[in-house]
KEPA-701537 format. One record per atom (N, C-alpha, C): x, y, z. Coordinates in steps of 0.001 Angstrom, whole numbers, padded with zeros to 6 digits, always signed. Layout:
! KEPA-701537
XYZ/...
! end
This chain:
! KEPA-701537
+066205-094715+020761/+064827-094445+020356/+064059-095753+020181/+062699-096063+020581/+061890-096927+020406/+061356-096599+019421/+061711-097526+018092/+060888-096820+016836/+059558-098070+016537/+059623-098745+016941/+058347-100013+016860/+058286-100336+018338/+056637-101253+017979/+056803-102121+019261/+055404-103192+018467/+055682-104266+018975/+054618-105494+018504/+054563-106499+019894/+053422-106625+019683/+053059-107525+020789/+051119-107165+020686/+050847-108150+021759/+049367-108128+021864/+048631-106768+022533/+047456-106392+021983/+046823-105347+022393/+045994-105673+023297/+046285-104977+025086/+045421-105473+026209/+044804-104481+026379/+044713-103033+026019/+043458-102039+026014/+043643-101141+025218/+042451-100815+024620/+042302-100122+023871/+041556-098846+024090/+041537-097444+024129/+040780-096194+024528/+040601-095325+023197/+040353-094274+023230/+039953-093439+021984/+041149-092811+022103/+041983-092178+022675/+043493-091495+022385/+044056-092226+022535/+044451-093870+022593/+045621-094479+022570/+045079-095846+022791/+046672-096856+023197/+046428-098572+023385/+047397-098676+024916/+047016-100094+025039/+048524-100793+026067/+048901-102038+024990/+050536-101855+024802/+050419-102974+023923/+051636-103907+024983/+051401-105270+025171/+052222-105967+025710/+053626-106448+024894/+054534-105953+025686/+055551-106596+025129/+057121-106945+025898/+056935-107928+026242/+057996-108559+026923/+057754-108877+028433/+056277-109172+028571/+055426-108510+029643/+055144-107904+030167/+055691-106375+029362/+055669-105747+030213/+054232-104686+029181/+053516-103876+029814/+051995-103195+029374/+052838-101869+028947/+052703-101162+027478/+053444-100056+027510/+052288-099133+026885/+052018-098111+027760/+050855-097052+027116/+051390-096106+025989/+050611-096407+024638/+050904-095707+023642/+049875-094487+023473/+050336-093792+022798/+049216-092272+022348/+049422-092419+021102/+048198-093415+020790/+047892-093410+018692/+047463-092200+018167/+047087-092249+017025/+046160-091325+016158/+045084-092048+015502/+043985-091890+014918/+042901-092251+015079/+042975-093209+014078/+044255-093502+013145/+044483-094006+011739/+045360-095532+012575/+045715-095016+013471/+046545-096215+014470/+044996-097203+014975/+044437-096695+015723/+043126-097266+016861/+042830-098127+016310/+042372-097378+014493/+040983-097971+014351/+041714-099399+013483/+042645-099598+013267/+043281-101084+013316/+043846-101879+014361/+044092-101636+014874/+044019-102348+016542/+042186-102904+017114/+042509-104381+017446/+042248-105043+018114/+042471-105374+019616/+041450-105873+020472/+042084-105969+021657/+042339-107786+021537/+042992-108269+022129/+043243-109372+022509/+044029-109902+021007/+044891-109115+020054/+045013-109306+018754/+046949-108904+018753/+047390-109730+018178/+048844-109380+017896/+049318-107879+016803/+049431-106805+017435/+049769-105405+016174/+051403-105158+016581/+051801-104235+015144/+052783-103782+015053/+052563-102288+014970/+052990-101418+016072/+052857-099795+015893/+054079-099055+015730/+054016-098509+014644/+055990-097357+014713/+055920-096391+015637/+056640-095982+016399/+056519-095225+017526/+057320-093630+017685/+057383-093280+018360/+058109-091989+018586/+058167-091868+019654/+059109-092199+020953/+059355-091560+022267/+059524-090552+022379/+058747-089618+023286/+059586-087866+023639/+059460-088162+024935/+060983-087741+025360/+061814-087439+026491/+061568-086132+027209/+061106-086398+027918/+060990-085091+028760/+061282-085164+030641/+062001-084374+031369/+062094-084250+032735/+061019-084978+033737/+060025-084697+033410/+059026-085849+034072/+058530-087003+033521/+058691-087101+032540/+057727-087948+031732/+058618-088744+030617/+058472-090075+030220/+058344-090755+028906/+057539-090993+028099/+057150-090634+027229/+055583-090831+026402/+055768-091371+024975/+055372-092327+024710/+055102-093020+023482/+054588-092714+022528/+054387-092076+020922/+053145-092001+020640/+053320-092918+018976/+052274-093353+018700/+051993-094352+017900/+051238-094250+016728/+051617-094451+015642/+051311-094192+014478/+050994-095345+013546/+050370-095350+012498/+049744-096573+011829/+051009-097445+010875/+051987-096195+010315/+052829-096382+009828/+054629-096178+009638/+055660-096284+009081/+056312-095047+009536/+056636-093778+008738/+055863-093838+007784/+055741-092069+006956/+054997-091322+008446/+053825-092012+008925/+053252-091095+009733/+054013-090647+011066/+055205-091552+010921/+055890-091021+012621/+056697-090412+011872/+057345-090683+010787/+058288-089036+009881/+057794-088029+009982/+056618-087739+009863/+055807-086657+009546/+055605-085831+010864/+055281-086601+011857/+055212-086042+013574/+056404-085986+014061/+057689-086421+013387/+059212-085992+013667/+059642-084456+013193/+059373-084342+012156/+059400-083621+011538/+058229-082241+011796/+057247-082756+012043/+056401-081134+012722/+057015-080689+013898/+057654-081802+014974/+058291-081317+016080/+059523-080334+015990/+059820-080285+015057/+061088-079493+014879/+060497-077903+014090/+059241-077685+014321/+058941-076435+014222/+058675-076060+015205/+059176-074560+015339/+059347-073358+016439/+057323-073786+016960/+057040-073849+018337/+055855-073799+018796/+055029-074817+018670/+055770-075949+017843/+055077-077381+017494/+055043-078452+018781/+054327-078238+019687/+055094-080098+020388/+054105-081097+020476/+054813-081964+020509/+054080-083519+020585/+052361-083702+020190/+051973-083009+020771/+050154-082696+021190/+049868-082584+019844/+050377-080627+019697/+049775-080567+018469/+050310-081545+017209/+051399-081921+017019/+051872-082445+015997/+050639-083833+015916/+050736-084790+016900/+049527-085551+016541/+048032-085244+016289/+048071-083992+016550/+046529-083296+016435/+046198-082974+015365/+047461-082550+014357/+047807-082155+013146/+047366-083584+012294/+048182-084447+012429/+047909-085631+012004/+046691-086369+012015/+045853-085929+013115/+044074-086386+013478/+043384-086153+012526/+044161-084842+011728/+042965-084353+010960/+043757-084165+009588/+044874-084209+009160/+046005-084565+007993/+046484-085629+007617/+046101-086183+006317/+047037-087568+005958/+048341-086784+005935/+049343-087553+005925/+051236-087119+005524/+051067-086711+004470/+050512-087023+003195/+050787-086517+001773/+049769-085141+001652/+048445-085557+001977/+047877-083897+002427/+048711-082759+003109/+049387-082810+004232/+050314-081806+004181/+051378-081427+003542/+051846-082818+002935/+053372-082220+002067/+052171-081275+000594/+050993-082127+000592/+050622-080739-000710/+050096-079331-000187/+049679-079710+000964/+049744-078190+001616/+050779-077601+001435/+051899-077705+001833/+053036-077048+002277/+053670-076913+000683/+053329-078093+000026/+054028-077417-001237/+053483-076338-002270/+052074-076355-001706/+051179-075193-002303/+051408-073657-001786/+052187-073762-000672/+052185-073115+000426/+051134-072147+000806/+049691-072852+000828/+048640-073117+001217/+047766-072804+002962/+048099-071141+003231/+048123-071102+004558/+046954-071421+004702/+045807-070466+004405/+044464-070855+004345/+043960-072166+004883/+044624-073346+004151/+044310-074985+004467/+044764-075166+005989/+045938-074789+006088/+046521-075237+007479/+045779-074251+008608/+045209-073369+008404/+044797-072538+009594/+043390-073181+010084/+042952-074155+009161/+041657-074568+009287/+041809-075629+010206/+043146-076291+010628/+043170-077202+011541/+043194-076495+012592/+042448-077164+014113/+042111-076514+015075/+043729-076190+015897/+044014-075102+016524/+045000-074742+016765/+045935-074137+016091/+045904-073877+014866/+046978-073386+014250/+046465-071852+013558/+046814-071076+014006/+046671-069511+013521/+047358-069428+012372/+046978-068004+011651/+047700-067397+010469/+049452-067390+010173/+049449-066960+011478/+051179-066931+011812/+051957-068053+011602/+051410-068935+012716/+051572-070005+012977/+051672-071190+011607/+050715-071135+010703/+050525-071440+009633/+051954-071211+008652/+051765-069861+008631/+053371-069247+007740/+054609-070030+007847/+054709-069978+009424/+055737-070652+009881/+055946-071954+009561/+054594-072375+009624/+054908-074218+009371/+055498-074189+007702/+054529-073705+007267/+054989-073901+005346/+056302-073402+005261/+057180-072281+006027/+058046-071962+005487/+059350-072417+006365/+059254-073361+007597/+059855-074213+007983/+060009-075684+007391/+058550-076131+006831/+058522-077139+006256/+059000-077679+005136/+059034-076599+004378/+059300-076686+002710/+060297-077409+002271/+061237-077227+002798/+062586-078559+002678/+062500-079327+003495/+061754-079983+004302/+061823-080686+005175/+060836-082135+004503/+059422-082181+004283/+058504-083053+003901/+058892-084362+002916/+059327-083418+001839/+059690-084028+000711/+058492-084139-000296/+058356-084823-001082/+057522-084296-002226/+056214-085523-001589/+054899-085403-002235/+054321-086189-001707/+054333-087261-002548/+053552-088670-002471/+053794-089902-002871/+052862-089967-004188/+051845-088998-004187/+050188-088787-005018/+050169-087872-005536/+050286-087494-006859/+050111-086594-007410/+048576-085944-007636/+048133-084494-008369/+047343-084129-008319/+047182-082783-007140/+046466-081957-007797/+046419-080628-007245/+045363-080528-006233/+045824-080838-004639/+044917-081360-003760/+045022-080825-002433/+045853-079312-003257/+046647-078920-001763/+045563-077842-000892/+043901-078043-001022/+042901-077241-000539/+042499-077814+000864/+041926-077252+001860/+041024-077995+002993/+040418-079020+002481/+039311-078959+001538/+038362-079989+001321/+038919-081237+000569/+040115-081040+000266/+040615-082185+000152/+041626-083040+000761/+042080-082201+001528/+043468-082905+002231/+042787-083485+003496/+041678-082273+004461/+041260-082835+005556/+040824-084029+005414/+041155-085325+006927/+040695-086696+006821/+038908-086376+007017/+038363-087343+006039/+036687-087188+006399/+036541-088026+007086/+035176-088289+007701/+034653-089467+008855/+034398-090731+008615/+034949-091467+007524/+034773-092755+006766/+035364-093732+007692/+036355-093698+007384/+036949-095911+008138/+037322-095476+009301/+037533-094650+010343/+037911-094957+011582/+036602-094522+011999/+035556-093547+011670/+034876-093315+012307/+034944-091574+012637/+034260-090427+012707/+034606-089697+013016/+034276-089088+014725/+034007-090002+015321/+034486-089967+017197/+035755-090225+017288/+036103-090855+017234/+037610-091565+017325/+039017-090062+016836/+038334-089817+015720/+039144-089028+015042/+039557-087403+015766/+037929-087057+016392/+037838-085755+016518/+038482-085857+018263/+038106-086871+018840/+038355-087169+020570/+039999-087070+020247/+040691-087881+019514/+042365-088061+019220/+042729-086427+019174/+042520-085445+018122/+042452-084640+017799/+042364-083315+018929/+041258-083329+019794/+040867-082255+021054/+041807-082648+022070/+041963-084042+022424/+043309-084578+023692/+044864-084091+022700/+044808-084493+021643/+046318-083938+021118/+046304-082390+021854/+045527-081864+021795/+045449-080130+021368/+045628-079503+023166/+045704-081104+024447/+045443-080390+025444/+044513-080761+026198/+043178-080531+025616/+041573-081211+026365/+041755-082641+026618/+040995-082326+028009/+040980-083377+029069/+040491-084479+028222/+040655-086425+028466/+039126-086805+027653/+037795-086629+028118/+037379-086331+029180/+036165-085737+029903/+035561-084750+029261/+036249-083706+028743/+035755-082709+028072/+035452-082850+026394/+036592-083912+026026/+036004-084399+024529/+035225-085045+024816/+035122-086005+025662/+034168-086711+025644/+032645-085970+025907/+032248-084761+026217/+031368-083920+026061/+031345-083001+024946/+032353-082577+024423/+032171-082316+023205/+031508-083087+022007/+031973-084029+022173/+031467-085275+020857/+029827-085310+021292/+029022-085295+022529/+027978-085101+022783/+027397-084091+022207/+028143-083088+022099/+027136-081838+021706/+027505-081924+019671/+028524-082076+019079/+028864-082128+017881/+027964-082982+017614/+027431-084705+017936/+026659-085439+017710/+024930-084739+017722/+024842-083652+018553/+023257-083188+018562/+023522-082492+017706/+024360-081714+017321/+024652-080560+016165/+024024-081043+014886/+024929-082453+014415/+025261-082477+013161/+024339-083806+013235/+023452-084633+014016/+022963-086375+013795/+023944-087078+013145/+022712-087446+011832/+023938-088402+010989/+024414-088097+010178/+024172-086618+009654/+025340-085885+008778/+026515-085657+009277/+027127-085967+010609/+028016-086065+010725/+029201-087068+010534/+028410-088604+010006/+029337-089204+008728/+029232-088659+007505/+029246-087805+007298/+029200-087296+005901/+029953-085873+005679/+030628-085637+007157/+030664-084159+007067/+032530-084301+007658/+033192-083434+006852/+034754-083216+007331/+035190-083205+008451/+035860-083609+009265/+036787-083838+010139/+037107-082407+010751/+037617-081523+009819/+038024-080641+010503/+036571-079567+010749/+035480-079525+010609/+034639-078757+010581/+033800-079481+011963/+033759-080645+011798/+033393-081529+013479/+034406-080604+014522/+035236-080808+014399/+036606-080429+015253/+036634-078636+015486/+035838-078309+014552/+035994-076511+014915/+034260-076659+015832/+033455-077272+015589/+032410-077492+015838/+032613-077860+017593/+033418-079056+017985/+033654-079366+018659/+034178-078040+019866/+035063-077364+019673/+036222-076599+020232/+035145-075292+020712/+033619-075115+019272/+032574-074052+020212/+032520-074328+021241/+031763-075471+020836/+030983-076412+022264/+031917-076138+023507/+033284-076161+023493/+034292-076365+024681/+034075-075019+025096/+034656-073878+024287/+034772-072120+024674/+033020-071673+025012/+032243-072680+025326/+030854-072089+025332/+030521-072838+026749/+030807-073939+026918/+031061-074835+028599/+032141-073856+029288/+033177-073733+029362/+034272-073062+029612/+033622-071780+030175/+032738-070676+028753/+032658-069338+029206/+031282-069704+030258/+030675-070663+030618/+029407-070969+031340/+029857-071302+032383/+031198-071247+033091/+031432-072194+034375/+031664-071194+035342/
! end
């Protein structure tokens, strides 16, 4: 397993980096908590997670390593893979879900884009021994508090990471964020992450049902 990698950052995009190392350019898939500390032309350290698959090797990159525990650990739920688990994370700190899950709090989790009622159940009641307790105490296990808001990375960055986890092309986030931006102006630094992101996903099922 590649659990780090450090070296210089030679590009940088809204779902991910190339980080050099050993000369050789290795394409990572961050989360929006990864990006928005990365520099280009700047020496970073990212914890990583390889998934192995028949066609493919894919990297994906996290700010820390609670946050690649946390996307280890969603993968090992029934219907979870890679995508959503970082999509989960776009819009979840690690300790926001362990208080989700310890609230067992479906309501909160259904509000992230992609995850149904069912689906929800499943996570809390797969998860529950799995998380571990969170690091922050305080009774915080609601949407409006766990979801990440649009503060230090920015909420483009966040919601684009978030729609490509879930599947969507970046072409199509990248038109989404167009229409969420006419929606909301500049209340949309001021406005939750996950409510951009349901906002966002109209916009898509409304292009989609128009084609």
């Amino acid at each position: 397993m590649i659990a780090s990698l450090r070296g210089a950052v030679i590009d940088l995009g809204p779902d991910g980096a190339v980080i050099e190392v050993g000369g050789l350019g290795l394409a990572v898939q961050c989360t929006p908590a990864t990006t928005a500390n990365l520099r280009r032309g700047e020496e970073a350290t990212v914890h990583t997670s390889l998934v192995v698959r028949e066609d493919s090797l894919t990297l994906y990159g996290f700010a820390d390593a609670d946050e690649r525990t946390v996307f280890e650990v969603l993968r090992t739920v029934t219907g979870v893979g890679p995508r959503l688990a970082q999509g989960m994370l776009a819009a979840l700190r690690p300790d926001a879900l362990r208080q989700i899950v310890a609230a067992e709090d479906v309501a909160a989790l259904t509000q992230v884009p992609g995850i149904g009622k069912k689906g929800a159940q499943r996570l809390v009641l797969e998860l529950k021994d799995k998380l571990g307790s969170p690091a922050t105490g305080g009774a915080r296990g609601t949407a409006g508090a766990a979801l990440s808001g649009a503060s230090s990375a920015g909420w483009q960055p966040q919601v684009h990471a978030a729609l490509v986890g879930l599947g969507w092309s970046g072409r199509d986030a990248d038109a989404a964020l167009g229409a969420v931006a006419d929606e909301f102006g500049d209340r949309a630094a001021e406005t939750d992450v996950a409510v951009l992101l349901r906002s966002a996903l109209q916009s898509m099922s409304r292009a989609v049902a128009g084609r």
